[in-house]
C-alpha positions in Angstrom: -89.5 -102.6 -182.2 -90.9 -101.2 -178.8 -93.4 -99.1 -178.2 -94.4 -96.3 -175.3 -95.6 -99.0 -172.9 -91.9 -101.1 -173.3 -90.3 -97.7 -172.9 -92.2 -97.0 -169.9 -91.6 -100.4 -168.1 -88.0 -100.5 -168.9 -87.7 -96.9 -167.6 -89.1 -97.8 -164.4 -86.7 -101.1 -164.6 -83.5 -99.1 -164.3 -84.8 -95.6 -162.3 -85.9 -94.9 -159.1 -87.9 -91.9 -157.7 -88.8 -91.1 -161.3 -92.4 -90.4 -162.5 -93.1 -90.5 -166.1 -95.7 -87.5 -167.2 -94.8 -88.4 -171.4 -93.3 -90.4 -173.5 -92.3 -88.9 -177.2 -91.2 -90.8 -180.3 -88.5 -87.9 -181.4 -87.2 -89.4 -184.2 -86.1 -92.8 -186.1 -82.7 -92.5 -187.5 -80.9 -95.5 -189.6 -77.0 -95.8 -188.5 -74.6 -97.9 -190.9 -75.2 -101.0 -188.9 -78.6 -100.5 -187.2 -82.4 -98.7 -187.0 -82.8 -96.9 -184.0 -85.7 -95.2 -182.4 -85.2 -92.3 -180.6 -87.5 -91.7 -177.7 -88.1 -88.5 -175.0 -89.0 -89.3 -171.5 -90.2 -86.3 -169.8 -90.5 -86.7 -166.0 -92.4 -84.9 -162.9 -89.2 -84.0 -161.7 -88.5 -81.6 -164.5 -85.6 -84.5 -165.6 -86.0 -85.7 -169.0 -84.3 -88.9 -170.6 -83.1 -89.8 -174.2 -83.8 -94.1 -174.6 -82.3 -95.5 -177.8 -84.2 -98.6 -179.2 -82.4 -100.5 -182.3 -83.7 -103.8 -184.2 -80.5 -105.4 -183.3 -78.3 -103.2 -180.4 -78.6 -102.7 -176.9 -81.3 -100.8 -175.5 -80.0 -97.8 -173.2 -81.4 -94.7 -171.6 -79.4 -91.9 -171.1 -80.0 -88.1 -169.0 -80.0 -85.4 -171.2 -77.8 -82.4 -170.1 -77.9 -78.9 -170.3 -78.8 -78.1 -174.0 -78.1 -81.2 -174.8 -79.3 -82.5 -178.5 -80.9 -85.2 -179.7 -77.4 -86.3 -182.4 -75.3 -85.4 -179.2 -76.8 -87.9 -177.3 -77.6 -90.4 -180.1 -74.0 -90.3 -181.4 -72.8 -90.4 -177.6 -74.9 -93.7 -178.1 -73.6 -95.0 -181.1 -70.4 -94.6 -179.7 -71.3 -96.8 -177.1 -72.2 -99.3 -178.7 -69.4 -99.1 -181.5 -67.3 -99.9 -178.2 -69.0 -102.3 -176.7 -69.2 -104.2 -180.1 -65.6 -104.1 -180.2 -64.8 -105.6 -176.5 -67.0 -108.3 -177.0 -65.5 -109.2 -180.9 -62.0 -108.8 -179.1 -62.8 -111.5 -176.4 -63.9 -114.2 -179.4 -61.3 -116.7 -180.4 -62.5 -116.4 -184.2 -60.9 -113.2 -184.2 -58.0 -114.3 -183.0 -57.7 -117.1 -185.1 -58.5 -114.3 -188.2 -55.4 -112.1 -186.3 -53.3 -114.6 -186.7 -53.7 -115.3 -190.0 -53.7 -112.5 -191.5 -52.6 -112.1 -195.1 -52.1 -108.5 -195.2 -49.4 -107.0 -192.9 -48.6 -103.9 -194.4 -52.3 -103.0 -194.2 -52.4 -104.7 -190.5 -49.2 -102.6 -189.5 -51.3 -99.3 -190.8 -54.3 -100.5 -188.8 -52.6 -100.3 -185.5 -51.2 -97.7 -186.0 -54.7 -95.6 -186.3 -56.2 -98.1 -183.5 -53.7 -96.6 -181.3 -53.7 -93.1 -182.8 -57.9 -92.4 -181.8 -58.2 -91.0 -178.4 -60.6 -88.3 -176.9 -58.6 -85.5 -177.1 -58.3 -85.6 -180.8 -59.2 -82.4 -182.5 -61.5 -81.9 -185.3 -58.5 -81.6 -188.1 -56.7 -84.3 -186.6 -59.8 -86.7 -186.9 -60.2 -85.7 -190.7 -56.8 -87.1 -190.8 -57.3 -90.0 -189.5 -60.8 -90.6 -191.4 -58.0 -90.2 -194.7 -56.2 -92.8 -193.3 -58.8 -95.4 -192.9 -59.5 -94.5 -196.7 -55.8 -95.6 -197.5 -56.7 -98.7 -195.7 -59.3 -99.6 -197.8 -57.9 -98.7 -201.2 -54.6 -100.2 -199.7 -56.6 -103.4 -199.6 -58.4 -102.2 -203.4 -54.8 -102.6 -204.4 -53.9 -106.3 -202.8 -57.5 -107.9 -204.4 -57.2 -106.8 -207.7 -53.9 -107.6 -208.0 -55.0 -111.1 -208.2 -57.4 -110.7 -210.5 -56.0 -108.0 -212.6 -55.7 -110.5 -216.2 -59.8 -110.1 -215.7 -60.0 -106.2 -215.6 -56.2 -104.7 -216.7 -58.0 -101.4 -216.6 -59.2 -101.0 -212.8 -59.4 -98.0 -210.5 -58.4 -98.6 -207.1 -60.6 -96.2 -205.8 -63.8 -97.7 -207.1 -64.0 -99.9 -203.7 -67.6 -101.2 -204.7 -67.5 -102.8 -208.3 -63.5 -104.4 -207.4 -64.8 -106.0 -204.0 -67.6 -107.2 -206.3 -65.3 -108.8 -209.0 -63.0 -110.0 -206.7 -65.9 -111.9 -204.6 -67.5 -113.1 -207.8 -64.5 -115.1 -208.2 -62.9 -116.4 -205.1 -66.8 -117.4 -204.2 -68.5 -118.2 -207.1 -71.8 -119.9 -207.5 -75.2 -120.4 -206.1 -74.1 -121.6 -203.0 -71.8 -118.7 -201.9 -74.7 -115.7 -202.9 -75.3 -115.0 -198.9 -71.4 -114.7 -198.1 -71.3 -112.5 -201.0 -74.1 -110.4 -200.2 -73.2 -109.7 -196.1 -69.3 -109.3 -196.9 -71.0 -106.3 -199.7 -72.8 -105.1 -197.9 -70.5 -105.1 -195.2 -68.1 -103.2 -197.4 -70.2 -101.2 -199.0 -71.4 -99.0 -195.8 -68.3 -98.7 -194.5 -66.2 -97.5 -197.8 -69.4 -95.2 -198.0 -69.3 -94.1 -194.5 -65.5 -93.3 -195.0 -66.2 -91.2 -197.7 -68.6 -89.4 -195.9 -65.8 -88.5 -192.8 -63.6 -87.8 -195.4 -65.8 -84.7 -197.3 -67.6 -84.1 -193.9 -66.4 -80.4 -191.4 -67.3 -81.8 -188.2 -66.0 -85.5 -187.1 -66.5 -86.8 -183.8 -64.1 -89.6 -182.4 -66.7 -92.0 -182.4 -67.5 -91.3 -186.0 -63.9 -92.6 -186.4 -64.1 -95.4 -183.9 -67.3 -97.1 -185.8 -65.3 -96.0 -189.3 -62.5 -98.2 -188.0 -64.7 -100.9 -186.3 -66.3 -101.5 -190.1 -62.8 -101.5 -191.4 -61.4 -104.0 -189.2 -64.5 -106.5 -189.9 -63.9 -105.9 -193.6 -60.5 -106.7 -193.7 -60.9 -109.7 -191.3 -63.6 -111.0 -193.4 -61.6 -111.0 -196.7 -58.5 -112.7 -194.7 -60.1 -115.4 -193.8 -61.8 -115.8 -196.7 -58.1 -115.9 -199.0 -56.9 -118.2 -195.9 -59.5 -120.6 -196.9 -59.4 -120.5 -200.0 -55.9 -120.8 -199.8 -55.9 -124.4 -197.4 -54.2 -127.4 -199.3 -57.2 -129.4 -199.4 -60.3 -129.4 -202.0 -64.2 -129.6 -200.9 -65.8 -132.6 -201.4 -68.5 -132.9 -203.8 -70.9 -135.3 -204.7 -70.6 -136.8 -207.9 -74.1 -136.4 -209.1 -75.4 -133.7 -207.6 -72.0 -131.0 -206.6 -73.9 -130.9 -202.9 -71.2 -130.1 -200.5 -73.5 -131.8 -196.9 -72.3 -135.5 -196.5 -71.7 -137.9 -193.7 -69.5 -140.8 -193.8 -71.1 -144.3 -193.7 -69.6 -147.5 -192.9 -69.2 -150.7 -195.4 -70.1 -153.5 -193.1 -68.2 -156.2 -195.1 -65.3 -154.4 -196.3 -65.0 -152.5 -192.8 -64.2 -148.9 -195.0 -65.8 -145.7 -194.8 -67.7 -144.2 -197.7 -69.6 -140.8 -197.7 -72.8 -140.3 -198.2 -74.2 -137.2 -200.2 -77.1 -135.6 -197.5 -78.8 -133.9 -201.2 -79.6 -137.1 -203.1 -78.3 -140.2 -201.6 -75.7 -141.2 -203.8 -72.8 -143.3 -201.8 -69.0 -142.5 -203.5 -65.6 -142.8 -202.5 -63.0 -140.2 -202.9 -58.8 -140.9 -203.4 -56.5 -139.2 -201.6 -55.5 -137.9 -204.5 -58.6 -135.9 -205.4 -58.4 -134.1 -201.8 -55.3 -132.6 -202.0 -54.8 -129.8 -203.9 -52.0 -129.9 -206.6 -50.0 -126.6 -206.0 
């Protein structure tokens, strides 16, 4: 993270006819999908600045306004980001390719519907409404997961978000070598159903409280598409033999003028039929 001298220099980076007389380190806050510092510059010219510093986000300095407070300008920030997040996700093919898809569209259907429903001029009860919405969504999507494992838990509760993703993950990606997939798509999950909740119970909700709400949502949903998509695909992995590694390269037989694959883990050199890549349905 910075500290006063990198706030300083990028002050002076994107102001003119600005003096710095101090630089304050207000507060750190933690956001669902970042740490951010919270810095005060006060100038000579009686003008102070908010500059938001996260461990992963954009850096960016803002006026403050009349009366202005520190959350008012930090979630005016946070807003900023959730949108500029969302532009640049747009414009990546993956997502399209995730859009496209899709296995859920009654859920997708719902999700426009509340992209297209958050504008500015939404009032306070009307965002509420809207954070209940996104809460359908995910227990909407509860619903669709443990449905195909319901023979391992017959006695589920669609609204504990945390425990079915977990069972439902445990199973689709089982094993060693799927823990970090597991653990981001949690934890993923996890801070958005508990953000959610917190919209839902909370008096005051700004739109971009909503608009990162939604974000989170979207990635959640696109993440557990793709991952049935693959799981789904009519072929099987190849596996070594001997060792179950997954990394191989295929290696030419000289004499027989064949290809054979080669197991990166331990060496071994197999062949695999046809058969034994196609999945029987």
């Amino acid at each position: 993270m910075w500290n006063t001298e990198d706030i300083k220099k990028y002050f002076y980076k994107n102001t003119r006819d600005f003096e710095i007389s101090d630089v304050i380190l207000e507060e750190s806050k933690d956001s669902y999908f970042d740490s951010i510092d919270c810095y005060r510059v006060k100038t000579a010219q009686k003008i102070d600045f908010f500059v938001f510093v996260g461990s992963t986000t954009l850096v960016n300095l803002y006026p403050i306004r009349n009366k202005e407070t520190l959350d008012e300008c930090y979630y005016k920030h946070i807003g900023f980001i959730a949108e500029y997040a969302s532009s640049a996700i747009h414009q990546n093919f993956i997502l399209d390719f995730i859009k496209d898809t899709s296995v859920f569209p009654i859920l997708n259907r719902r999700m426009t519907e509340i992209g297209e429903d958050i504008t500015l001029d939404k009032n306070a009860s009307q965002l509420s409404g809207l954070a209940n919405q996104i809460r359908d969504c995910y227990i909407t999507l509860t619903d669709y997961l443990m449905n195909k494992i319901r023979s391992h838990n017959s006695e589920f509760k669609n609204d504990n978000f945390k425990d079915n993703l977990s069972e439902f993950l445990g199973l689709v990606l089982p094993g060693k070598q799927s823990t970090t997939r597991r653990n981001v798509i949690s934890s993923i999950a996890e801070k958005g159903w508990k953000l959610n909740t917190e919209l839902v119970h909370k008096d005051s909700i700004t739109v971009f409280d909503i608009m990162i709400s939604f974000n989170i949502l979207q990635l959640v949903v696109s993440s557990i598409s793709n991952i049935i998509v693959g799981n789904n695909m009519p072929f099987n992995k190849i596996k070594c033999p001997n060792c179950k590694g997954e990394k191989y390269s295929l290696q030419q037989d000289s004499e027989h003028r064949d290809y054979h694959y080669r197991c990166d883990n331990c060496g071994l050199v197999f062949d695999v039929s046809l058969d034994e890549i196609i999945k029987e349905i």
